[in-house]
N, C-alpha and C positions, 0 to 999 in steps of 0.2 A: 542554666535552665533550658536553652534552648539551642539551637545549633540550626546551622543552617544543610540542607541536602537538595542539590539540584538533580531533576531529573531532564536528557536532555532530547528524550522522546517520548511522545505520548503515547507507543505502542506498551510503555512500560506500566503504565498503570492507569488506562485507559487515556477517553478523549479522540482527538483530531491524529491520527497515524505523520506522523512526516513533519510537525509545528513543532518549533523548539517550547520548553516552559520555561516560565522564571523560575526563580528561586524559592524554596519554601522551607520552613524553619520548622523542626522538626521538635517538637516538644515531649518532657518527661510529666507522667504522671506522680511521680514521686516530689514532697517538696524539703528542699535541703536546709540547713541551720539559719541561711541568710534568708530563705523565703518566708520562715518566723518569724524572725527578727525585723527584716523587713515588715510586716502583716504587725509587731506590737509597735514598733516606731509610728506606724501612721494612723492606729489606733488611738494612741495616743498625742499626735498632729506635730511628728517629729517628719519632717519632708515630706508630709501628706501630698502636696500641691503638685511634685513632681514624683510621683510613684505611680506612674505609667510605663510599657510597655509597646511597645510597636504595634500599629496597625496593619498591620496584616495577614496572610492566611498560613497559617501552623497546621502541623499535622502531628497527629497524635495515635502511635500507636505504627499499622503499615495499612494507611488506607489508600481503595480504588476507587476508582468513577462509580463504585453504589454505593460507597460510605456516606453515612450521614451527615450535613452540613452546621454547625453549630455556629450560633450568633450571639457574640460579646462585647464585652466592653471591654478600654484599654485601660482601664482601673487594674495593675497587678494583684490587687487584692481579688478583685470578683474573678479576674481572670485565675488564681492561683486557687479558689473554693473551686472555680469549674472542671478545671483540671486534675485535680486531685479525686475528683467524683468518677472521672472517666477510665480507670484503673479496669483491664480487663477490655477496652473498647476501641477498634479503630475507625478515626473518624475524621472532620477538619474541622479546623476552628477559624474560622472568620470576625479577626476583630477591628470593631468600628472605631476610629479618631473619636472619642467623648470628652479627650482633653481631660483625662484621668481623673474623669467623673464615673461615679459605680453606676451599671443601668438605671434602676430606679429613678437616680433625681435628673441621669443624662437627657432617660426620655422626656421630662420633665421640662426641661431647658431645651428641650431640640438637639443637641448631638448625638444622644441616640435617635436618630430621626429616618424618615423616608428616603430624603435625597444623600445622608449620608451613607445607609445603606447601599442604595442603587449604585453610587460611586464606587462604594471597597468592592464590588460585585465585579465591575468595569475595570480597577485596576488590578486587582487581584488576579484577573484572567480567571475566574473561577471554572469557567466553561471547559475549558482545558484539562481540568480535573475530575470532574462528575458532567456522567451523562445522564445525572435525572435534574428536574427544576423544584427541590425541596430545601427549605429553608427550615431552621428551628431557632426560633426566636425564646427568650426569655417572658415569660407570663408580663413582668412589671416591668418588660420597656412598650408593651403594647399600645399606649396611651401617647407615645410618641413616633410609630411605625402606622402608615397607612397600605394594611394590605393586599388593597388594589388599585392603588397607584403602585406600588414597586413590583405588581404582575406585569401589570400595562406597560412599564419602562423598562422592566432588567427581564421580563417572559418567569422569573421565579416565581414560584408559591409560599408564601408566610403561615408556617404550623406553629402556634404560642404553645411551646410548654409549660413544666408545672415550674411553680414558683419557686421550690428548693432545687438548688444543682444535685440535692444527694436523693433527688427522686429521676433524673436524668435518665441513667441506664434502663430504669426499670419501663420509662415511658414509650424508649426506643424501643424496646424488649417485645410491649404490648403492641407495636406496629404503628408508633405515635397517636396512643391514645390515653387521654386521662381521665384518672379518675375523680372524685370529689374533692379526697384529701388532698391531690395533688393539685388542686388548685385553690384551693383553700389557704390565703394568705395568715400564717400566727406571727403575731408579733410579741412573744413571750416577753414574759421578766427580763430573763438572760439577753434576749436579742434587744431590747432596749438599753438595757445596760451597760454594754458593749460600744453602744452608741456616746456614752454621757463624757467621757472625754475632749471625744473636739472640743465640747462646747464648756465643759470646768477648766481644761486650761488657760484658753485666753481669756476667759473669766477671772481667773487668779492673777494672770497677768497685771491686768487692768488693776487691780485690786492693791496689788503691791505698794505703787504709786502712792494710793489712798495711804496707804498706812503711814507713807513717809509723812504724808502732807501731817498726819495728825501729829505724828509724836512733833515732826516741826512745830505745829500750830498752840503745844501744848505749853512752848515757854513764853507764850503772852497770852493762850486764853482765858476769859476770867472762866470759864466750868472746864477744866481739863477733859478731856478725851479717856476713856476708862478701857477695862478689861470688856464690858458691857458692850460699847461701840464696835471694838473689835468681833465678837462675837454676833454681834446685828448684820456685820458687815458678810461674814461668811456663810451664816446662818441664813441671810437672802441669796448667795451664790450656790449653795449647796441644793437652797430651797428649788429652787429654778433650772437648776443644769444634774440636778440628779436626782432626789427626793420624787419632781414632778413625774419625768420621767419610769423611774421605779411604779408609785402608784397612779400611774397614767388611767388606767380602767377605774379603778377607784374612786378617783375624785369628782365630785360633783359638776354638771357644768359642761359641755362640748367645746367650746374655745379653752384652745391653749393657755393662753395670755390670764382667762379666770383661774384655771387649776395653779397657775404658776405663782396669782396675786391668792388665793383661798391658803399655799402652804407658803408663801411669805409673810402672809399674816399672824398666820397660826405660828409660827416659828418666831416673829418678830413680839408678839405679845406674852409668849412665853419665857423672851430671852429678857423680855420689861421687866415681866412677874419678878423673876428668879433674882431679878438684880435690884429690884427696889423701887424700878423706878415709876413707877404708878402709884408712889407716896405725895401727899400733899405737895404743892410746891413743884411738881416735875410735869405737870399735866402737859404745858404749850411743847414740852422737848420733847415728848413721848409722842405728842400726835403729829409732830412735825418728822419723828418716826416711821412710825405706823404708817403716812404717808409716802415715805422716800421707800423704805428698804423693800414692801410688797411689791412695788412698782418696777423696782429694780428685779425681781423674781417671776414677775409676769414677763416682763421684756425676755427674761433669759430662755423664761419654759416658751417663750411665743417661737424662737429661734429653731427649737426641735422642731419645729412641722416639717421642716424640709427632711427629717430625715425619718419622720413617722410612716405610715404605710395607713394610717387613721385619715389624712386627709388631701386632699388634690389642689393645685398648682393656683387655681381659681378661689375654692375657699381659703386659702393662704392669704392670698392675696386681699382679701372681702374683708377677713380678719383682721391683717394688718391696717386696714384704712379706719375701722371701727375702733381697734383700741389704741392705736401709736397716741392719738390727741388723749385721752385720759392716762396712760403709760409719763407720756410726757409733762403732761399739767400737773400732774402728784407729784411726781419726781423733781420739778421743779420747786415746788411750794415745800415737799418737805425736806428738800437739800437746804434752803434758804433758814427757813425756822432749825433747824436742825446745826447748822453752821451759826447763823445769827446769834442764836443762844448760847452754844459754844465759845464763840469769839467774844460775846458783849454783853453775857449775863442775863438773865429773865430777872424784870422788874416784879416787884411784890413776891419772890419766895419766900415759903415760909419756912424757916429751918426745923 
């Protein structure tokens, strides 16, 4: 992907005449079979946690002290959408230690932040390279960049571009200027969709377990564990980590956590219908139901906020304080009725 090119004067491509440079790692705009592969493994939260990149300053293309200064994250993924966008462009890319967090939730947490900035500025020697003080920051790490502190400390200026990397060239083109669209955050179908894996596998994960426990549980319970249970159980994992997601604009409600418990119920009452179980006789198992598995489905939809672009760091947080205690209180009440009855039979059925 990348390669390293030292320059060992600065008469070469601008800067200070007579100072030696470090080293600078010279990047493709093209991305090869492993930079896919790579991009579907961590899509899917196969080595996500370490699919990071080096911090530091890449050049792209053959650029001089007036090429344009680009500001990323050491996410390979964000870094591999930005680079691919720059085809036809010579420029540098400056990227920040996010701890192989994508901008967005970087700025979010602080790694994309002010003082992390100012520092890759400091070590990078960027001054060495470009004789103007123009930065271009990503639109969604703005929220974690303050950009008059990092004038005041590193003397650069911070220009927030647009929000898509494949609006990039065209904003450089306009003389870093955007337009509406280009700042106009969409958060499609597709681009949520995309998303729903991190959060369905270790969901499934988790899930596995469960299933052992039942069929185990099923050679002494007095109400065996059915095809129904099964179905309750993925039907609120799906409900939560994909379904929500999908009709995210749709669903009723602004908290998360309601849209996730509104289609874990609708899911959990229809998987009741289909199977019987709202016949006389099954009433205490069904609400012991309806309480666990929705509950299980708000908890999971509450988890995407971190990767939505609908909400901020603050009502995240507001959110989680407001529903985790009713999330929790269901979830316990109806894991207990729901097991209890399983295990020990519901007194007065009527067959």
């Amino acid at each position: 992907m990348a390669k390293n090119k030292k320059v060992n004067s600065c008469c070469e491509s601008g800067g200070n005449c007579g100072e030696p440079k470090p080293t600078v790692k010279s990047v493709s705009t093209s991305l090869k079979f492993k930079d896919h592969l790579g991009a579907w493994k961590a899509r899917w939260g196969i080595g996500r946690m370490d699919y990071k990149i080096e911090p530091v300053l890449y050049a792209v293309g053959k650029p001089d002290n007036n090429s344009p200064v680009l500001v990323s994250a050491n996410y390979k993924l964000t870094f591999d959408t930005l680079r691919k966008n720059l085809v036809g462009l010579d420029c540098w890319l400056l990227i920040l230690d996010t701890k192989g967090i994508n901008v967005w939730c970087a700025a979010g947490k602080g790694t994309f932040g002010t003082d992390e900035l100012v520092h890759r500025i400091e070590t990078s020697e960027l001054s060495k390279y470009v004789s103007h003080k123009k930065l271009i920051l990503p639109q969604l790490g703005a929220t974690g960049v303050s950009a008059n502190e990092v004038a005041r400390r590193s003397g650069y200026n911070v220009n927030y571009g647009p929000v898509r990397a494949s609006d990039i060239k065209e904003y450089i083109d306009a003389g870093c200027k955007a337009t509406k669209e280009m700042r106009t955050v969409k958060f499609t179908l597709w681009d949520r969709l995309v998303l729903t894996p991190m959060e369905l596998i270790p969901a499934l994960k988790i899930t596995l377990p469960v299933f052992g426990v039942m069929f185990l549980a099923n050679k002494f319970a007095a109400k065996p564990f059915d095809k129904s249970d099964v179905a309750s159980n993925i039907g609120a994992i799906l409900a939560g980590t994909v379904l929500t997601p999908a009709l995210l604009p749709a669903i009723p409600g602004r908290a998360f956590s309601l849209k996730g418990w509104l289609l874990g119920l609708g899911c959990t009452a229809g998987i009741l219908g289909l199977s019987g179980k709202f016949k006389r006789g099954n009433w205490l198992l069904s609400a012991g139901k309806l309480l666990l598995y929705p509950a299980v489905s708000s908890y999971l939809a509450m988890n995407f906020t971190g990767s939505s672009t609908y909400t901020s760091p603050s009502g995240v947080n507001k959110e989680m304080k407001k529903a985790l205690p009713f999330i929790v209180g269901s979830a316990a009440v109806g894991a207990a009725l729901t097991l209890g009855i399983h295990l020990f039979g519901e007194r007065g059925k009527t067959k």
